[in-house]
N, C-alpha and C positions, 0 to 999 in steps of 0.2 A: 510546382517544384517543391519539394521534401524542404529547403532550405526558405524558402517563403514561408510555410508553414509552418516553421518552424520559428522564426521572425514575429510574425503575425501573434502566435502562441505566447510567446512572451510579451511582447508587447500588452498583450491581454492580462497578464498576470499580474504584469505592472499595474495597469492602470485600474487593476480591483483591488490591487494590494491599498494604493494609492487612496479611491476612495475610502476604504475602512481604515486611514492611518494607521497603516503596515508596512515595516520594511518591506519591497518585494524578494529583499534577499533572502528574506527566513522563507520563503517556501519552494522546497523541491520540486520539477517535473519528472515525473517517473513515465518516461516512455515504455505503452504498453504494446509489445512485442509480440502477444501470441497472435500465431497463424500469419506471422510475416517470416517473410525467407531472408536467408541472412546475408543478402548482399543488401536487402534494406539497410538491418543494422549494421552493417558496416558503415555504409553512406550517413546513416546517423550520427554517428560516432565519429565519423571523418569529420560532422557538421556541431559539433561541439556537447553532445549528448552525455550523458555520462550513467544514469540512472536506467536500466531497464527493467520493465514486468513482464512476470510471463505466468500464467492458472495451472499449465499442467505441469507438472515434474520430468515426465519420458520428454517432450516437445521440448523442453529447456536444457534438459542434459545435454542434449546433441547438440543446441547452437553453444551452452559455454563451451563443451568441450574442443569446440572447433574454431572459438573466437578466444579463447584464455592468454590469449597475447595481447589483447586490447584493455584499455583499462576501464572497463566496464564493470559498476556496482548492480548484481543483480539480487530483484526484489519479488519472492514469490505473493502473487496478489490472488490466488484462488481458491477455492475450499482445499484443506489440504485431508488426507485419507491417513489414518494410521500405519498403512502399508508403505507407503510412499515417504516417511518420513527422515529415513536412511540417505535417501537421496536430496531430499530436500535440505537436510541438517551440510550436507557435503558442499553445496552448490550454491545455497540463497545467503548472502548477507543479511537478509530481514525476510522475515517471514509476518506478511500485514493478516493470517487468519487464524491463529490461536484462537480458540470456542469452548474449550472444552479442559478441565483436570485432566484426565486421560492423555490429550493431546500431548499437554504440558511436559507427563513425564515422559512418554517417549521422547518427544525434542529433548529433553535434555539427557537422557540414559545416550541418545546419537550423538550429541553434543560430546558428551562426558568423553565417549569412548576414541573424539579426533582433537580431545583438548582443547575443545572450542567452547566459547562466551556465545550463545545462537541471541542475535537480535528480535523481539518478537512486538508485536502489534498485537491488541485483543481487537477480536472484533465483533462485534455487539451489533443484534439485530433490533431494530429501533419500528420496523413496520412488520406487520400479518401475514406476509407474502408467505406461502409454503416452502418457496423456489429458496427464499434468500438463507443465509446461514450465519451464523453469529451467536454467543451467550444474551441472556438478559438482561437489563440494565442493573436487575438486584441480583444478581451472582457474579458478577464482577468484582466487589470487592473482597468474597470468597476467592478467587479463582488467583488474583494477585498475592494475597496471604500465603495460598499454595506455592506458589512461584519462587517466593522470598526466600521460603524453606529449598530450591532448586538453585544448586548453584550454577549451573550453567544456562541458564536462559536468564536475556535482560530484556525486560518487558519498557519500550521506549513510549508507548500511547496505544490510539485507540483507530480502529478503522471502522467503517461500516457504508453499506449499498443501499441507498436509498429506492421506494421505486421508483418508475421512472413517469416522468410528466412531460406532454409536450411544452410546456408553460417550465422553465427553470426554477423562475422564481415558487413555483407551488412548491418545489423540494425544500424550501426555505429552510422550515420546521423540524426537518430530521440532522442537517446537517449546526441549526443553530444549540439542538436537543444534546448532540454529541458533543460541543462545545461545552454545554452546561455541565454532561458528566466528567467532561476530564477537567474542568477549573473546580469540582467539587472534588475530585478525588487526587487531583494535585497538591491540597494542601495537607494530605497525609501520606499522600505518597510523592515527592515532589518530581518522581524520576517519569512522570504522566506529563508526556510532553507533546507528543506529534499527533497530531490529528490526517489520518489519511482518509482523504472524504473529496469528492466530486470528479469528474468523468468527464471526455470533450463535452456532450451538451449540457452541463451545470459546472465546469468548474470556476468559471467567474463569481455564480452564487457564495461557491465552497468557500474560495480565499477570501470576500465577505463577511461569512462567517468563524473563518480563524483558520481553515486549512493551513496545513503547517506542510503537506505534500495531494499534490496532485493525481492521478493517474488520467492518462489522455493516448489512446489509439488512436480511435476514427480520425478524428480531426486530426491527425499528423500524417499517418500511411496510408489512410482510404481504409477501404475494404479489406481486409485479409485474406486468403486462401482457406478455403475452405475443406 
């Protein structure tokens, strides 16, 4: 049952917050949504949810547009495309894949133009994978300067997708690495706050290592629709 797992889930949160002496309240679960149908999330939401993800932009419009009565904070967590920005700027409260200058200004020209503050996340690519997407650890502090000059995007921290290992504990390293960047780049930018980093199978690791938000599908809805 959705509401065991969901039990279960926290429970977990806790008790990593716990051993790394951390509040468990400082970190968010962002239930991730896509390729679930939306009488899931409703059932979520009925079950005390608050935070959703969803990768693709088209797949998202139609469930907020259909759920915008519910008090649901929605969190875009996947590559996002220059085309697709219009939409995303309209819909996400946070957007965790900023990568790119480019990116930047279009979020904020969309921003600008619905007199909106767009919340954003960098996300920094920390392994070789081809697949994965993200800036470099040494163009990040370029990329925030940029920002600073944009009035409408508030860049809140840092995300990033590790690869993945059947051993959790192997991801140690990338999610204790992203740690290390945002407490270096906090004491000049202090507004580097949230670390969005681990997944159902590592996020125990994650809030170990300082996760400040979560993102968790599998382990909450199963399988999604494919």
């Amino acid at each position: 049952m959705l509401s065991q797992r969901i039990s279960s889930i926290f429970k977990k949160i806790t008790y990593a917050a716990l051993r790394a002496e951390r509040n468990p309240e400082e970190i968010k679960l962002i239930a991730v949504s896509k390729s679930q149908p939306i009488d899931k999330i409703i059932e979520a939401a009925d079950l005390g949810l608050r935070i959703f993800g969803e990768s693709k932009v088209q797949e998202a419009k139609d469930k907020i547009d259909k759920l915008k009565n519910f008090n649901i904070e929605w969190h875009m967590i996947g590559h996002l495309q220059t085309n697709k920005v219009k939409n995303a700027v309209k819909f996400f409260e946070v957007i965790h894949s900023l990568d790119s200058e480019k990116l930047a200004v279009s979020i904020n020209k969309e921003a600008e133009k619905i007199n909106k503050i767009q919340r954003v996340l960098i996300q920094i690519k920390l392994s070789h994978e081809e697949s994965k997407y993200g800036i470099g650890e040494d163009e990040v502090e370029k990329l925030i300067e940029k920002c600073k000059n944009l009035n409408n995007i508030k860049i809140e921290g840092l995300m990033t997708i590790p690869p993945y290992f059947d051993d959790p504990n192997a991801v140690r390293p990338y999610f204790s690495k992203l740690r290390q960047i945002r407490d270096f780049l906090a004491k000049k930018y202090p507004f580097i706050k949230e670390l969005s980093m681990g997944m159902s199978h590592d996020f125990e690791v994650a809030i170990e290592e300082g996760a400040t938000m979560v993102r968790i599908g599998t382990a909450l809805f199963g399988q999604g629709i494919k």
